[in-house]
LODREN-526119 format. One record per residue (C-alpha): residue in three letters; x, y, z. Coordinates in steps of 0.25 Angstrom, whole numbers, plus 2048, in hexadecimal, padded with zeros to 3 digits. Last residue first. Example, Ala and Ser with C-alpha at 12.3 -4.5 7.8 and 13.67 -1.06 7.14 Angstrom:
BEGIN
Ser8377FC81D
Ala8317EE81F
// end
This chain:
BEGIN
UnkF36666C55
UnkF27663C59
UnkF1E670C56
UnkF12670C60
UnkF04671C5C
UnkEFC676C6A
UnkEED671C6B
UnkEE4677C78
UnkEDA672C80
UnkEDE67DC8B
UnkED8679C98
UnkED466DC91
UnkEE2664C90
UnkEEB667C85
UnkEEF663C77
UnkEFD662C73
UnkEFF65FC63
UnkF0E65BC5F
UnkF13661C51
UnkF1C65DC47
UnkF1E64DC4B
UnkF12649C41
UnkF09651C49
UnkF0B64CC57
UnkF0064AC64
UnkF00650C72
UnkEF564FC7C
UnkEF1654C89
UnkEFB661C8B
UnkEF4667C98
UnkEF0673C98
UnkEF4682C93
UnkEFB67DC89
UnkF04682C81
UnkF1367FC89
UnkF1E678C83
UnkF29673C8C
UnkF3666EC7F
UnkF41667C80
UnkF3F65EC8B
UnkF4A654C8D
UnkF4B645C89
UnkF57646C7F
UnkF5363EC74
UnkF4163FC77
UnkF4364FC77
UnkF38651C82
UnkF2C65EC7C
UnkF24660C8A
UnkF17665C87
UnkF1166EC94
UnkF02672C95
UnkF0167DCA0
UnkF0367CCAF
UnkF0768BCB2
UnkF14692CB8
UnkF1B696CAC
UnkF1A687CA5
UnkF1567CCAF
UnkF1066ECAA
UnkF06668CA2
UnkF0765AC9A
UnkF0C657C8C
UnkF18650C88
UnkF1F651C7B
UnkF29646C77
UnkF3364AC6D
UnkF3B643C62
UnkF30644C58
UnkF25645C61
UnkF2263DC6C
UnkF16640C72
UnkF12640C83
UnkF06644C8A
UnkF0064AC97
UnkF0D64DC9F
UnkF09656CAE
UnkF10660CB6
UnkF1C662CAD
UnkF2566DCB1
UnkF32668CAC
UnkF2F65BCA4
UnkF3864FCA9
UnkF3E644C9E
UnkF41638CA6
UnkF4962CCA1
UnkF4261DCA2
UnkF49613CAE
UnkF4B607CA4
UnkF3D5FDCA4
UnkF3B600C98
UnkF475FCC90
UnkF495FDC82
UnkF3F607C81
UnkF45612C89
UnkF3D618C94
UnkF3A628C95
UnkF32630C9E
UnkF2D63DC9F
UnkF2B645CAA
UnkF2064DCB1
UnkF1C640CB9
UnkF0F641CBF
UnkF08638CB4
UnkF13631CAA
UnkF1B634CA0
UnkF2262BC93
UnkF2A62AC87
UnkF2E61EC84
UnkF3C61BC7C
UnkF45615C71
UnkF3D60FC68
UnkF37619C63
UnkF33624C6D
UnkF2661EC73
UnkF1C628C7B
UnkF17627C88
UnkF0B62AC91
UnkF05631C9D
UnkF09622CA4
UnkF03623CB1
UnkF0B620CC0
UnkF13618CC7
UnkF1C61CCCE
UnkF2C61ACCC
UnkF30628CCA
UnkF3A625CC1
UnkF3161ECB8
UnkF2F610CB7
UnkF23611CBF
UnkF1A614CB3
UnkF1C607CAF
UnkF22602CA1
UnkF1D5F3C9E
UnkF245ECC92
UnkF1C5DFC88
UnkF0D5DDC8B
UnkF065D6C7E
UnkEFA5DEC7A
UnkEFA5DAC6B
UnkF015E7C66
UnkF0C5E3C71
UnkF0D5EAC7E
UnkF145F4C84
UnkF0E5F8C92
UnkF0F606C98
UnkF0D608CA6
UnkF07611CB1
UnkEFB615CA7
UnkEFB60AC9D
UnkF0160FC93
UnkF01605C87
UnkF0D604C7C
UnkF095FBC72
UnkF145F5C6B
UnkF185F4C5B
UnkF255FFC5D
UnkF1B607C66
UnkF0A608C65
UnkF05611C70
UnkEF9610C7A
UnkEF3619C83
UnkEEE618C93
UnkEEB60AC96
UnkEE660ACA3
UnkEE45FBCA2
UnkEED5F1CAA
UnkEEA5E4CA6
UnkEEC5E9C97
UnkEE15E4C8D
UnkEE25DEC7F
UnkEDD5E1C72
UnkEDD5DDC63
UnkED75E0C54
UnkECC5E8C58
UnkEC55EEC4E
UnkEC55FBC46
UnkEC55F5C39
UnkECF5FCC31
UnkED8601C3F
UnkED85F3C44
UnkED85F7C55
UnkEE05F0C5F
UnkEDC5F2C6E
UnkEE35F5C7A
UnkEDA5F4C88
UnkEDF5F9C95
UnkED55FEC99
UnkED760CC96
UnkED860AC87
UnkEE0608C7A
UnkEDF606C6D
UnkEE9602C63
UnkEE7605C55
UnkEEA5FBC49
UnkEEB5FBC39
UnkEF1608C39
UnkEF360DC2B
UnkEFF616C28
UnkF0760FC32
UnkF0A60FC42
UnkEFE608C4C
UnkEF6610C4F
UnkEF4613C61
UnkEE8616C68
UnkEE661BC78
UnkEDE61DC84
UnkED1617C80
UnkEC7618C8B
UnkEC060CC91
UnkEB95FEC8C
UnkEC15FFC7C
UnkEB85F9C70
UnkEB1605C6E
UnkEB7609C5F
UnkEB1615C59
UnkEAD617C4B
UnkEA6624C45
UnkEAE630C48
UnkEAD639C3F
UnkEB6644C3A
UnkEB4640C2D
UnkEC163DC27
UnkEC863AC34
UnkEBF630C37
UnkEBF62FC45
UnkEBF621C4E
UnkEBB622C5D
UnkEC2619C67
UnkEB9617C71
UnkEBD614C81
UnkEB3622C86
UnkEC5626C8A
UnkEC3629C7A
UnkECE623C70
UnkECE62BC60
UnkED0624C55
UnkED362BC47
UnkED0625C3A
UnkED162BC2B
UnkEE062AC2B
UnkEE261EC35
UnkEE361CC43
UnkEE562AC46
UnkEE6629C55
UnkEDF62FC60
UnkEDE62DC71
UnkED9632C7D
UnkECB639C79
UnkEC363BC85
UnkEB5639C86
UnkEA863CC7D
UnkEA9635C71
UnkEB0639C65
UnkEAD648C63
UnkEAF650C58
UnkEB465EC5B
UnkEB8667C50
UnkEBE661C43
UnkEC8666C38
UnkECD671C43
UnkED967BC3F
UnkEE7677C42
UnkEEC679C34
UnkEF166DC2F
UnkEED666C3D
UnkEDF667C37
UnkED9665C47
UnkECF65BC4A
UnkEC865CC58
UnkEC4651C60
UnkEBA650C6C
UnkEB8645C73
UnkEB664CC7F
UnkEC2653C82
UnkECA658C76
UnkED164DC6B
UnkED8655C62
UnkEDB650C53
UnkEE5658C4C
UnkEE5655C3C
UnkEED655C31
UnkEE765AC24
UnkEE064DC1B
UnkED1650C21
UnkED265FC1D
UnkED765DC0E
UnkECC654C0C
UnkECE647C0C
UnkECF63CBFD
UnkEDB642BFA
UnkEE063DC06
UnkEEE646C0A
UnkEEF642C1A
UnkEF2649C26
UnkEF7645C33
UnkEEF644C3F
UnkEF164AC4D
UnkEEB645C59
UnkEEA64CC65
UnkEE4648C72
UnkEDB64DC7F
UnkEDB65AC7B
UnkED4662C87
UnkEC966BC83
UnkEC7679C86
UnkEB967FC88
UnkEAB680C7F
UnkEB067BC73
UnkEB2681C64
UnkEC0682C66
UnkEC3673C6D
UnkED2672C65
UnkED967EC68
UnkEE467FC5F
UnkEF3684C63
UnkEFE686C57
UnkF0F685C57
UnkF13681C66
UnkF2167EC64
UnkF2768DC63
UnkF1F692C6E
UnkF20689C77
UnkF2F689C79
UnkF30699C78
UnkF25697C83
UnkF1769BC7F
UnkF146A9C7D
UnkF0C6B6C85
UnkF086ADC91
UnkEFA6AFC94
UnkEF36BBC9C
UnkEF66C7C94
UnkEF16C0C88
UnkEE56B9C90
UnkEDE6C9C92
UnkEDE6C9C83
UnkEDA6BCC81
UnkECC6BBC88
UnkEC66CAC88
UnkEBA6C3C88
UnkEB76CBC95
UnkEBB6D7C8D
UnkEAC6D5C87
UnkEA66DAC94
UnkEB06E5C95
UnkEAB6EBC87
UnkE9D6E8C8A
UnkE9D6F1C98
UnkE986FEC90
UnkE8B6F5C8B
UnkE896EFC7D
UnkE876E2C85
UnkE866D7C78
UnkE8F6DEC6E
UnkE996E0C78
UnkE986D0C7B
UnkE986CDC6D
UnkEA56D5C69
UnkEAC6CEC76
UnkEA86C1C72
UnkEAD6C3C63
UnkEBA6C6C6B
UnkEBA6BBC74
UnkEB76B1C67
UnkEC46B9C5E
UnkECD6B5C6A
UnkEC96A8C6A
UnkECC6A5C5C
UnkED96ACC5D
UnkEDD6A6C6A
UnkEDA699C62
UnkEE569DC59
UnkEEE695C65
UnkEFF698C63
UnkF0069DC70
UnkF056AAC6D
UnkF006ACC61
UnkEF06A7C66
UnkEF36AFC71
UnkEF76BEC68
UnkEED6BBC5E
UnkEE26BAC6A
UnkEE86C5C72
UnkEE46CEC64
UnkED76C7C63
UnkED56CBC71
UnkEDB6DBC71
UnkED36DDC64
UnkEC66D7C6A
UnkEC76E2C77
UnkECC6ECC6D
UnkEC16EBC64
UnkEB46EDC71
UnkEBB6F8C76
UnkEBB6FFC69
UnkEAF6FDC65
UnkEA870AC69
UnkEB2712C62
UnkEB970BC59
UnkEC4714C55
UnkECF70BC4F
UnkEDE70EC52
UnkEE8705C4C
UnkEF6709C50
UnkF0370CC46
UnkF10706C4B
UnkF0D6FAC43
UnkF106E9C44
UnkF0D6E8C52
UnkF006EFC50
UnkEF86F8C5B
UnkEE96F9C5C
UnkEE4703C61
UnkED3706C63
UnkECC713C66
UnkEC1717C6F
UnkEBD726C69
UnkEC0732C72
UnkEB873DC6D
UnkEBE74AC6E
UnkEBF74BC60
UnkEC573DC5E
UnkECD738C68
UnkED172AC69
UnkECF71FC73
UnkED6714C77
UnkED3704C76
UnkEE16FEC75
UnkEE86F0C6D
UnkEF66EFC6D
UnkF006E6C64
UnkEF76DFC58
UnkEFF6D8C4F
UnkEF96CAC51
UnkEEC6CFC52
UnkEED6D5C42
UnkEED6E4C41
UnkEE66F0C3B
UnkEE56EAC2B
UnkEDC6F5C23
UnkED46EDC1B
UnkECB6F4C10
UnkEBB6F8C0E
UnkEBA706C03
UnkEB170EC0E
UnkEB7707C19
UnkEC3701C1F
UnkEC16F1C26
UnkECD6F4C2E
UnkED66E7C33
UnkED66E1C40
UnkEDE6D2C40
UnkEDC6C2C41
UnkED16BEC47
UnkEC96C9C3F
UnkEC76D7C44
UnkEC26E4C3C
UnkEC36F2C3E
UnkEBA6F9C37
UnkEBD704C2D
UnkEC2713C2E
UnkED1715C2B
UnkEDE70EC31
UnkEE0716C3D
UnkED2712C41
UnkEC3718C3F
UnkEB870FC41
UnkEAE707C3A
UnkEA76FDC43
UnkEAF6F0C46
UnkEB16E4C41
UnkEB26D6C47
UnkEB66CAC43
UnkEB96CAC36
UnkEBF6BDC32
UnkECD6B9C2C
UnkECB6ABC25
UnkED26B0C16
UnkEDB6B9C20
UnkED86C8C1D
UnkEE06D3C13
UnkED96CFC08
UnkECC6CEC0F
UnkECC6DFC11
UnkECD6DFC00
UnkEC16D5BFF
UnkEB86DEC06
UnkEB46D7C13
UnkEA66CFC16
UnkEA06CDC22
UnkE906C8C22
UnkE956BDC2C
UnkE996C5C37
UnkE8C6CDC39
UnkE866BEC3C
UnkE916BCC47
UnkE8E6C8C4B
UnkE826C7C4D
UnkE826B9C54
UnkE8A6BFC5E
UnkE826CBC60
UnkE756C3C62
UnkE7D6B8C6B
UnkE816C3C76
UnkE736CAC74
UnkE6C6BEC78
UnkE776BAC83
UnkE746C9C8A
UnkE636C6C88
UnkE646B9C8F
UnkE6C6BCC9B
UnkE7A6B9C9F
UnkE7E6B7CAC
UnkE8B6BBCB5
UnkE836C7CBB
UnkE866D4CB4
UnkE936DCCB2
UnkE996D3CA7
UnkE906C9CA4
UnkE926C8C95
UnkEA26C9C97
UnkEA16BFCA1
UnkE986B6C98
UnkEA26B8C8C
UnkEAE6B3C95
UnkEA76A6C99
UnkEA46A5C8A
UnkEB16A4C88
UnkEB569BC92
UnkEAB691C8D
UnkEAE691C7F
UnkEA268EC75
UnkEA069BC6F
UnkE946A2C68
UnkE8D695C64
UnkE81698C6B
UnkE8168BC74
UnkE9068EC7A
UnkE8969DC7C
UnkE7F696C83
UnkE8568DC8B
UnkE91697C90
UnkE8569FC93
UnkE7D694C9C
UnkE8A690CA4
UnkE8E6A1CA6
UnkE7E6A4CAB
UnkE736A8CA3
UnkE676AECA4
UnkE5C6AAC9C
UnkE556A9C8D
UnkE646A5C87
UnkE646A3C79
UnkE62697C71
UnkE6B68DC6C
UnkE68681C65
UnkE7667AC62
UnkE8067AC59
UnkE8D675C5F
UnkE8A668C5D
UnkE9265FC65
UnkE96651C5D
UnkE8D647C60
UnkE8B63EC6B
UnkE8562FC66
UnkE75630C68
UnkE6C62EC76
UnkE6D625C82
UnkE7E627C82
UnkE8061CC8D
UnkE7860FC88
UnkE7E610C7A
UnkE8D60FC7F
UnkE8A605C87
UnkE855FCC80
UnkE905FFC75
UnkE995FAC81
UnkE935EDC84
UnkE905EBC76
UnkEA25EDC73
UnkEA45E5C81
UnkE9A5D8C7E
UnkE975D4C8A
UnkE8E5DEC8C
UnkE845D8C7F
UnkE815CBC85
UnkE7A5D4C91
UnkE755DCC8A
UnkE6E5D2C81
UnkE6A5CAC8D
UnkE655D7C95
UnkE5C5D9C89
UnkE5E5E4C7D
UnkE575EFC7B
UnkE5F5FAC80
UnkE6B5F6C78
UnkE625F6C6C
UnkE5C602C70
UnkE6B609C71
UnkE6F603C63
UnkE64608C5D
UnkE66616C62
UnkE76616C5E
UnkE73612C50
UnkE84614C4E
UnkE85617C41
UnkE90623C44
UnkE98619C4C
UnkE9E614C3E
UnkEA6607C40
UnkEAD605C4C
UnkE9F60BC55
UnkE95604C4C
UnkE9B5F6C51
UnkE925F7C5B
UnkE855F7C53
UnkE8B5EAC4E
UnkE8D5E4C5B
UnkE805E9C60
UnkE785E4C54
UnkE805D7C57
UnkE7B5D8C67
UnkE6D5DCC62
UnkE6A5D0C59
UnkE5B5D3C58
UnkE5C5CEC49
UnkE595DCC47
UnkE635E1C50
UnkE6B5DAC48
UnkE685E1C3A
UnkE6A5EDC3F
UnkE785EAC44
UnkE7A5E6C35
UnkE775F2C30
UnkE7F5FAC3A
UnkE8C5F0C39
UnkE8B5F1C2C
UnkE8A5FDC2B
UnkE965FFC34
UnkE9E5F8C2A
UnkE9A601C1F
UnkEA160CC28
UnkEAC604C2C
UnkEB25FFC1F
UnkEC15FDC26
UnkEC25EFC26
UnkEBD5EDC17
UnkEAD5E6C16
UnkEAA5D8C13
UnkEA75D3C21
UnkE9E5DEC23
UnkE955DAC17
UnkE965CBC1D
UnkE915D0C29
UnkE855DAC22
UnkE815CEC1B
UnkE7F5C5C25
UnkE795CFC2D
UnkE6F5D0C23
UnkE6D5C1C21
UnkE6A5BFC30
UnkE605CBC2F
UnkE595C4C23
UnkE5A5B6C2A
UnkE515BEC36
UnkE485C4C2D
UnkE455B7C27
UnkE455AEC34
UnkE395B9C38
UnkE305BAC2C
UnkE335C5C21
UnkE305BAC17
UnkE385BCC10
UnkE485BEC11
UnkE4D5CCC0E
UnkE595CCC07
UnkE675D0C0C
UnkE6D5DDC0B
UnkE745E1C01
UnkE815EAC06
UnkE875F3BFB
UnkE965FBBFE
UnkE99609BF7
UnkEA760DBF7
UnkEAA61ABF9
UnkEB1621BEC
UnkEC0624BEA
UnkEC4632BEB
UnkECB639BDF
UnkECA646BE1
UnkEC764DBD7
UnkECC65EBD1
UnkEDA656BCE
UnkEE665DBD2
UnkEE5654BE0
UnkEF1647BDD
UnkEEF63EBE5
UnkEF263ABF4
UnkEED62CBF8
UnkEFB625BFA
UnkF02631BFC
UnkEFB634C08
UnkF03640C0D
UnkF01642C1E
UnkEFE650C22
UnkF05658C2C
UnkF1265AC22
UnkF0A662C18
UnkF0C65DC09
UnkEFE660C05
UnkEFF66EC07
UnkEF3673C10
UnkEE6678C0D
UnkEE6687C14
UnkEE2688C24
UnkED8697C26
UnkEE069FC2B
UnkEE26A7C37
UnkEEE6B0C37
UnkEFD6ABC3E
UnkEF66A3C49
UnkEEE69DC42
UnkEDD69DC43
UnkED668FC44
UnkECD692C36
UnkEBF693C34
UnkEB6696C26
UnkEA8699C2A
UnkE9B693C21
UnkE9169DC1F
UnkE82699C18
UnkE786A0C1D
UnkE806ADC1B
UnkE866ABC0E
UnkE776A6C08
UnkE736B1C01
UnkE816B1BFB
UnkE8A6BABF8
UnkE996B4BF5
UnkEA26AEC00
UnkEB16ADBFD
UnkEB86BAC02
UnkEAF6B8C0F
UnkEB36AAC11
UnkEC26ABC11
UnkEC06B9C18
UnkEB96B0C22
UnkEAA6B2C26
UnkEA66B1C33
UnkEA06A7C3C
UnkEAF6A5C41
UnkEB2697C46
UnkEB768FC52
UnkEB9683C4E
UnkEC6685C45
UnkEC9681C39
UnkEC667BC30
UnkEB9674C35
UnkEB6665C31
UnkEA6662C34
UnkEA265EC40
UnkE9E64DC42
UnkE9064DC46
UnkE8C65BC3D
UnkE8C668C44
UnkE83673C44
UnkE8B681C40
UnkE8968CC47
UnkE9868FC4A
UnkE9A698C55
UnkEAA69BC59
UnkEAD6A5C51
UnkEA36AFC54
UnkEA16BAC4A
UnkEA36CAC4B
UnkEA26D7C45
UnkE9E6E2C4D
UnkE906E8C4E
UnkE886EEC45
UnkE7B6EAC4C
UnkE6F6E7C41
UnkE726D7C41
UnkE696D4C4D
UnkE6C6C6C50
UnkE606BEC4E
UnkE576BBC5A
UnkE5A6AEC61
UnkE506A6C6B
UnkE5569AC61
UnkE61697C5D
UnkE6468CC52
UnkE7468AC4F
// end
């Protein structure tokens, strides 16, 4: 992070202890590096890292944070898992025997190419017979190589492009240049590309358009006029303010500091900053904002605790705060605040004195106490687990603790209620906030200035105490997959991808996974061992993600409403293929069944179905329906099963028409849009519609049968449908006590009733996707942006 305009944080105020767990100032690189945990990460030493690191001059250049998602129970940091775990897939085949010290890994192979010699004289034909040998060469090189060596392929294809632009064969340089995108986009000489396209004459253009893939690369090179998007970088050259601001220029520069990226929260921080002024902010007030922050945050880092104090603390326990030394009903010490409890920090002979963990907090009152004749501002804290009360004398800072007691309190109580440890995260982010604020104004009205970040204590009185009994044992975790962003984000899909036991991964790559599409071409990996992140935000394009599937272990492909279908590595987290051969968005994939997929089906608005060889990623057929709108695309008992909107069409792999079911053929006889169906064997088909707040059921033998309705009390919209087990979930919004929220509707497929009304979400339920029939994942829309894991019975 470079600022300039900056002084130095003073370091000569003794004020309390903090550090901001959102701000990491840490440059990225193109692809991110694998976080465990996490996004949002505390710059401050763990007990884990504390009890571990040794004097060194270079400790405090040299810090690297340890980061966990917190758990409901107690925050810890995820433990390497058995290797017999149910969420990941055994290998047998490849698993061996790990006592030894070395891994046995084969080595890469290593591949020579000798280029031709040079013909002399260097005269015209020479050169030119040189070139024509070249690419000779290089053609029959390709020829030799395996199906799914993509990488050297792409090589060749780089070299051998080169090689024709130098015979001024600009179309075959194109056409090579082209096939870049299916076999390592990350060579891509974009520039080059661009001048060639610019250069060429209107023949050559011409000639080159009726080509679709060159009309299409044209394209794409003319409307981006400089590099290929990258992945936001968070670190960015930030200086301070020199004029007034309003409430868009703050939220800018506090976003550009690193402070905190959340809009709403910072909207709350500028009300707090401005309170009893005009609403702007002026240079000198942000300056001393960031100057205590950053001080803090520096004061956080010299922290150490006596080995005896971190016996009683979570190995990823951090102090958050510590107060001057005061006199309570437990002795004379500092209180102390991590995310999970208060303790005494005692003095003379330093030892813990445990006061109370959040979760077992039942009051929280600022009083006063006498002490001859003074009347001392006091702080009570009552246990459920103990009659006695804690008392704390802590004067001046008394008002400013039983604000952040009373949040990080409300916080526990939310994220247990609700099942979401993000209430945790959050709540400690309001309360490093409030501490900053009073440290900033330092006037009698700081105190009600920072209780306007008083977010989740005044929420607790506002929100439902619990979820329905129903919810409440189904619903088993809630994660938050846009932490690190500036506002919610609607999940646009969920993919969920066993695990696998390769010797030759790390043990991270080989955990099950959650993948999350959020808007934008943005996807976040989750570790769905322990619902921590592995990956935070890469982006594969710039539109809408409608589609994912695992096509096989090390390849994920992912369909875009910009009509690419993007190809990640799911050992690198890269993604460096993408297939452009659809003409408008992809709205669906399908795999065909088996351990190792030879095919996957591609679909797109058009109309356009295309067949896909998984090794070498060409297309091994296609054909187009007449009627286009193709929405999604599943394979059934060797058939395609196409929805095309108001129809779905069965076809054979080859495209050949064979039943017709219309929208019409419900009981309401209008026509209207397929939302989408779901195949039960080989007995049913599971389907809803636009409008209709019912779902609808047909019998495979017969089609053209009357289907059975399934109605959904207080359904106001359906989204999506999954068949689980011997259930199919539907996902939409409806009414529950007087509101729209996001409703999931859990139908047992036998006896075609609704078991189960689960309500989570405070939006729409988008997407729902299966974890090995254990658990169903619901995301939902952006007012929210939220992932509930639900336990299937």
């Amino acid at each position: 992070m470079q600022v300039t305009g900056c002084p130095t944080p003073s370091l000569h105020r003794k004020r309390g202890l903090f550090l901001n767990p959102y701000c990491v100032y840490k440059a990225k690189p193109r692809f991110p590096p694998r976080i465990s945990g996490m996004l949002v990460s505390p710059r401050r030493p763990t007990v884990q890292k504390m009890a571990s690191r040794r004097p060194s001059p270079l400790d405090i250049t040299h810090r690297r944070m340890v980061v966990s998602m917190p758990d409901l129970q107690d925050i810890t940091l995820p433990e390497p898992l058995p290797r017999n775990l149910s969420l990941r897939i055994s290998d047998t085949t490849s698993c061996r025997s790990s006592s030894g010290p070395v891994l046995n890994v084969a080595p890469k192979s290593t591949y020579t190419f000798k280029i031709p010699e040079v013909h002399f004289p260097l005269v015209s034909q020479c050169v030119q017979a040189y070139h024509s040998d070249f690419v000779s060469l290089l053609s029959k090189a390709m020829g030799l190589l395996a199906p799914d060596n993509s990488l050297l392929l792409a090589r060749y294809f780089y070299l051998r492009g080169l090689v024709q632009l130098m015979r001024g064969q600009l179309l075959s340089a194109l056409s090579d240049f082209q096939n870049l995108y299916r076999t390592d986009i990350r060579i891509f000489p974009d520039a080059l590309v661009r001048g060639m396209v610019e250069s060429m004459s209107v023949p050559e253009r011409t000639q080159a358009e009726q080509t679709p893939e060159l009309k299409r690369l044209i394209t794409q090179v003319l409307d981006k006029p400089g590099e290929a998007p990258k992945v936001d970088d968070p670190v960015k050259h930030f200086e301070l303010p020199k004029k007034h601001m309003q409430l868009g220029d703050f939220v800018k520069r506090v976003q550009e500091s690193g402070i905190v990226k959340d809009t709403s929260v910072i909207h709350r921080l500028f009300d707090a900053l401005t309170v009893g002024h005009q609403k702007q902010i002026d240079p000198e007030t942000f300056r001393d904002f960031y100057n205590c922050w950053k001080e803090t945050e520096a004061e956080a880092q010299e922290v150490s605790l006596p080995l005896l104090v971190m016996e009683h603390l979570d190995k990823n326990e951090c102090v958050y705060k510590l107060s001057s030394s005061v006199k309570t009903s437990r002795g004379v010490g500092k209180i102390a605040m991590t995310q999970k409890r208060l303790f005494l920090l005692t003095e003379g002979r330093p030892g813990y004195v445990d006061i109370s963990t959040f979760r077992d907090i039942e009051e929280v009152r600022s009083t006063t106490s006498t002490f001859f004749l003074l009347r001392i501002p006091t702080l009570k804290i009552r246990m459920a687990s103990r009659k006695e009360v804690f008392e704390a004398n802590l004067k001046s800072e008394c008002d400013l603790w039983h604000l952040m007691v009373k949040e990080m309190w409300a916080g526990k109580k939310l994220a247990e209620e609700h099942k979401d440890p993000q209430y945790i995260q959050q709540a400690l982010t309001n309360v490093l906030l409030m501490d900053a604020v009073v440290g900033t104004l330092r006037s009698p009205g700081a105190i009600y200035a920072a209780s306007k970040l008083s977010y989740f204590d005044k929420m607790k009185s506002e929100m439902p105490t619990a979820f329905p009994m129903t919810t409440a044992e189904t619903l088993k975790h809630k994660i938050s997959p846009w932490v690190g962003e500036t506002a919610p984000q609607a999940v646009d899909v969920l993919l969920y991808t066993p695990g696998h036991l390769d010797p030759a991964e790390k043990a991270e790559d080989a955990r099950p996974k959650l993948w999350c599409a959020l808007s934008g071409g943005k996807v976040t990996v989750f570790d769905a061992s322990s619902w921590t992140v592995h990956q935070h935000c890469f982006k594969v394009g710039t539109s809408k993600v409608s589609c994912m599937v695992m096509a096989e272990q090390s390849q994920l492909w992912i369909g875009c409403e910009d009509s690419v279908i993007y190809i990640i590595n799911t050992h690198s987290m890269s993604c460096n293929k993408q297939l452009t051969d659809h003409r408008s968005a992809v709205t669906g994939l399908a795999v065909q069944d088996g351990k190792k997929p030879s095919q996957v089906f591609s679909c797109s608005l058009d109309g356009t179905v295309l067949a896909w060889n998984v090794s070498t990623l060409q297309v091994t057929s296609r054909f187009q329906l007449p009627s286009g709108g193709l929405t999604s695309i599943s394979l059934h008992s060797g058939h395609l099963w196409c929805c095309t909107g108001d129809s779905i069409l069965v076809l054979t792999l080859q495209g050949t028409f064979c039943q017709e079911l219309r929208s019409d053929q419900t009981p309401s006889n209008t026509r209207t849009s397929f939302v989408g169906f779901q195949l039960f064997h080989e007995e049913q088909l599971w389907a809803a519609c636009v409008g209709h707040s019912e779902v609808y059921v047909w019998s495979l033998k017969d089609l053209a049968r009357p289907p059975q309705t399934v109605p959904l009390q207080d359904c106001s919209q359906i989204h999506c449908l999954l068949l689980v087990k011997r259930q199919i979930w539907v996902g939409g919004r409806g009414l529950s006590q007087g509101k729209l929220k996001g409703k999931i509707y859990v139908i047992d497929v036998q006896r075609k009733t609704v078991e189960k009304e689960l309500v989570a979400h405070a939006d729409t339920v988008r997407t729902l996707c299966s974890a090995e029939d254990r658990y169903v994942l619901s995301g939902s829309g952006g007012e929210e942006g939220k992932i509930a894991i639900w336990q299937v019975e």
